[in-house]
C-alpha positions as CSV (number, residue, x, y, z in Angstrom):
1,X,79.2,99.3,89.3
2,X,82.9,98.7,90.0
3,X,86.6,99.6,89.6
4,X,89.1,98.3,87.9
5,X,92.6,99.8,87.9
6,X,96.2,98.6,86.5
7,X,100.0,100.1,86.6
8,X,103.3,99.0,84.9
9,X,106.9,100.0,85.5
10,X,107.8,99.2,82.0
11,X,109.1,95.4,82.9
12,X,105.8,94.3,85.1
13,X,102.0,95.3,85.3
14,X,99.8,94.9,88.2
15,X,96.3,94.4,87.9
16,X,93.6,95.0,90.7
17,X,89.9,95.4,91.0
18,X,86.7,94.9,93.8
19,X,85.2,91.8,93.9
20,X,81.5,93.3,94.2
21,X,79.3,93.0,91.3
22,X,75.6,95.2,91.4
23,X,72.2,93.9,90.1
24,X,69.8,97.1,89.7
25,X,70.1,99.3,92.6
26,X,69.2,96.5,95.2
27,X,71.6,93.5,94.8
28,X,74.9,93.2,95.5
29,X,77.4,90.0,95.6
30,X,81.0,89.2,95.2
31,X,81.6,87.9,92.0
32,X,85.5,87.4,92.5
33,X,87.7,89.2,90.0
34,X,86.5,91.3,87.0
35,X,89.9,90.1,84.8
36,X,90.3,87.7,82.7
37,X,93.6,86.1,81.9
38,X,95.1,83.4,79.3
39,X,98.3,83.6,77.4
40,X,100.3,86.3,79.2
41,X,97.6,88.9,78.6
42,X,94.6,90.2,81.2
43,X,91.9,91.6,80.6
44,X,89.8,94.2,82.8
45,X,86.1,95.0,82.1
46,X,83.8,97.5,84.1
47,X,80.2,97.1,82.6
48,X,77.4,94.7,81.6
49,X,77.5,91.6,83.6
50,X,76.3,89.9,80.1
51,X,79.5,91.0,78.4
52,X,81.3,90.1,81.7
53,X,80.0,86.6,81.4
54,X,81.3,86.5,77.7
55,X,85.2,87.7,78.1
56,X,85.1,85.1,80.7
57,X,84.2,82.0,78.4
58,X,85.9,83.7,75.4
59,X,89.3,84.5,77.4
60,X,91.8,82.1,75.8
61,X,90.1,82.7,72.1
62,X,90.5,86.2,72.6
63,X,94.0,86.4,74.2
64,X,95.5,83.6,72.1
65,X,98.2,84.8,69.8
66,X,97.9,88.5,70.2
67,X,100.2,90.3,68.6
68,X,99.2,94.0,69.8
69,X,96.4,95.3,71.6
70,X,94.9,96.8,68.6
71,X,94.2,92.8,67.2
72,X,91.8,92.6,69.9
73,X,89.6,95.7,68.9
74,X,88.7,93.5,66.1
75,X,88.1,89.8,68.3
76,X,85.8,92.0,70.5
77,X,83.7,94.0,67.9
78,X,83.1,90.3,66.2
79,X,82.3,88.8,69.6
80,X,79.9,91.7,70.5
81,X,78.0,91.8,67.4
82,X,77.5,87.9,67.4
83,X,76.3,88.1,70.8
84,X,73.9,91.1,70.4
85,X,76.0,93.3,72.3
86,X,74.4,96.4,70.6
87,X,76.7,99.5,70.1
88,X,75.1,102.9,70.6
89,X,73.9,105.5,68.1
90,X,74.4,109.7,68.9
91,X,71.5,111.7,70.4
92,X,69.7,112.0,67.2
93,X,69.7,108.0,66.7
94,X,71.9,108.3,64.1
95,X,74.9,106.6,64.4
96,X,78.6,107.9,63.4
97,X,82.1,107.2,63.8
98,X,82.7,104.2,65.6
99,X,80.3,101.8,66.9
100,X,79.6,102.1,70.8
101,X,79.8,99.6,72.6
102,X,79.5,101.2,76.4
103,X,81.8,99.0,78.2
104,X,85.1,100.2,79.4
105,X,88.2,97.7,79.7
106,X,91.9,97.4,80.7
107,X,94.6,95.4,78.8
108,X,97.6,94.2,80.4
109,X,100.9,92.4,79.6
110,X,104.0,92.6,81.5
111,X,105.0,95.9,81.1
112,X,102.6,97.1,79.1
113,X,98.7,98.6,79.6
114,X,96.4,100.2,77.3
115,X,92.5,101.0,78.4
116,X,89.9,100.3,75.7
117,X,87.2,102.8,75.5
118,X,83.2,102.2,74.8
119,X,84.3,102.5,70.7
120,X,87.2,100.0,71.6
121,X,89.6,103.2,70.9
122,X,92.8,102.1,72.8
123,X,94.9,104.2,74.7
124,X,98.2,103.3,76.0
125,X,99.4,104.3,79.7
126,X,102.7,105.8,80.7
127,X,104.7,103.8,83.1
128,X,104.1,105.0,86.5
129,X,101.0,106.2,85.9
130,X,97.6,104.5,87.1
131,X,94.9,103.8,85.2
132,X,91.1,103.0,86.4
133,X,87.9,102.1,85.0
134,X,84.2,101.7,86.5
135,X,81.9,104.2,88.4
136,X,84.7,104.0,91.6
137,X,87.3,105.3,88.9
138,X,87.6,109.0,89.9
139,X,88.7,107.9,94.0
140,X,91.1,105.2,92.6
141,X,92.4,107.6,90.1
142,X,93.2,110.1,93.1
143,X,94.4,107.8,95.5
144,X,96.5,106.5,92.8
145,X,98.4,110.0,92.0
146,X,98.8,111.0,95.8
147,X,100.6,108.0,96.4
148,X,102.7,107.7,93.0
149,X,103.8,111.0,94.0
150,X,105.6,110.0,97.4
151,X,107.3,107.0,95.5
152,X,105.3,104.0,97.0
153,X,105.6,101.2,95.3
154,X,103.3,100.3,92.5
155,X,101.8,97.1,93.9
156,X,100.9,99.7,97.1
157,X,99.8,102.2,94.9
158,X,97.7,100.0,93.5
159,X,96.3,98.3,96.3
160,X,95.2,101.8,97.7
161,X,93.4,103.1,94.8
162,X,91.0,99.9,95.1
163,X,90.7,100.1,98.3
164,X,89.8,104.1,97.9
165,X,87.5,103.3,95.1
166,X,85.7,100.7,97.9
167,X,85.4,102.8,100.5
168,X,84.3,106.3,98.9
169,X,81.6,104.5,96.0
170,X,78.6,102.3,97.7
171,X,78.8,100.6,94.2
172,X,82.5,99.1,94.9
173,X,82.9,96.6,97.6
174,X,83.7,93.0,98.5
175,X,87.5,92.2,98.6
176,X,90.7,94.3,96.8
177,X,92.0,91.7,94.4
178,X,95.3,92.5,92.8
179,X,97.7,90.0,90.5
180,X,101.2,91.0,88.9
181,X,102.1,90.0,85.2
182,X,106.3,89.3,84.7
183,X,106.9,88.3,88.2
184,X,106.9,89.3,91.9
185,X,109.0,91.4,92.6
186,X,108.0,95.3,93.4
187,X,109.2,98.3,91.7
188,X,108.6,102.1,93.3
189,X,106.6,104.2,90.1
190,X,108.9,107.0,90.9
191,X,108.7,110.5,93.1
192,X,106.9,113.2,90.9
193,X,105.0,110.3,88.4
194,X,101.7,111.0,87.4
195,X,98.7,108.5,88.5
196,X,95.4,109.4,87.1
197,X,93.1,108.2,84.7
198,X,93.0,110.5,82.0
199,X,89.6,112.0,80.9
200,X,89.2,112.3,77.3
């Protein structure tokens, strides 16, 4: 599938992903990166290349004056259901709770991340800590902790979880990609900070 993966420091975010996308269990191409970005926001998605292909043209309708994160919940469950983006019903077909959509997503601003879950339930990540998404998620999450703990810089910490995610899941591959939001410059997460993807 893929990984996606983003940090913060509380001023900047960095964002960073594979550049592989799969087809089945046979194909495999670069696709470039799996974030979208218009009006100071990105936004990461790990799952169906049909909703990939619809962030992608929706991007700047999406994005465009958003107030929190939680005001896109609403942009994607309306762009989903338009599109036939079918959510999911419980094991005995019937469905409850929120509707599930099965794609898993990372929102970024400088300084500021939150990952949206397959019921667009957002959760927002601690600075210093490093978030991932996609079937490479588990290697990037480790990589990501052993490294945040020895104070590396974020950007590094970043760069390595990727490039973990690449090497240990045959579904992650191509290129690490990796952008900052708020600037340049790089900012240690911090001896002892936690980087992990929480599991829920």
């Amino acid at each position: 599938m893929t990984v996606i993966a983003a940090i913060h420091d509380g001023r900047q975010s960095w964002i960073g992903c594979d550049t592989q996308a799969t087809w089945g269990d046979t194909f495999k191409a670069c696709c470039g990166p799996k974030w979208v970005r218009a009006h100071g926001w990105a936004l990461g998605h790990a799952g169906d290349g049909r909703v990939a292909d619809l962030l992608k043209d929706s991007a700047r309708d999406l994005l465009h004056h958003l107030a929190r994160p939680i005001d896109l919940t609403e942009r994607l469950r309306l762009l989903f259901d338009a599109h036939g983006i079918a959510g999911a019903a419980d094991g005995d077909g019937e469905p409850r709770g929120a509707r599930r959509y099965g794609q898993a997503m990372i929102l970024a601003r400088p300084g500021a991340v939150s990952s949206l879950a397959g019921d667009l339930a957002l959760h927002r990540v601690r600075r210093g800590m490093l978030w991932a998404e996609g079937s490479g998620e588990s290697y990037a999450a480790g990589a990501g902790h052993a490294l945040a703990r020895t104070g590396q810089p974020a950007p590094e910490v970043l760069r390595a979880a990727v490039r973990a995610a690449m090497t240990f899941d045959p579904a992650c591959g191509g290129r690490v990609w990796t952008a900052c939001l708020g600037g340049a410059a790089s900012a240690g997460v911090g001896r002892g900070r936690q980087a992990r993807r929480l599991i829920s």
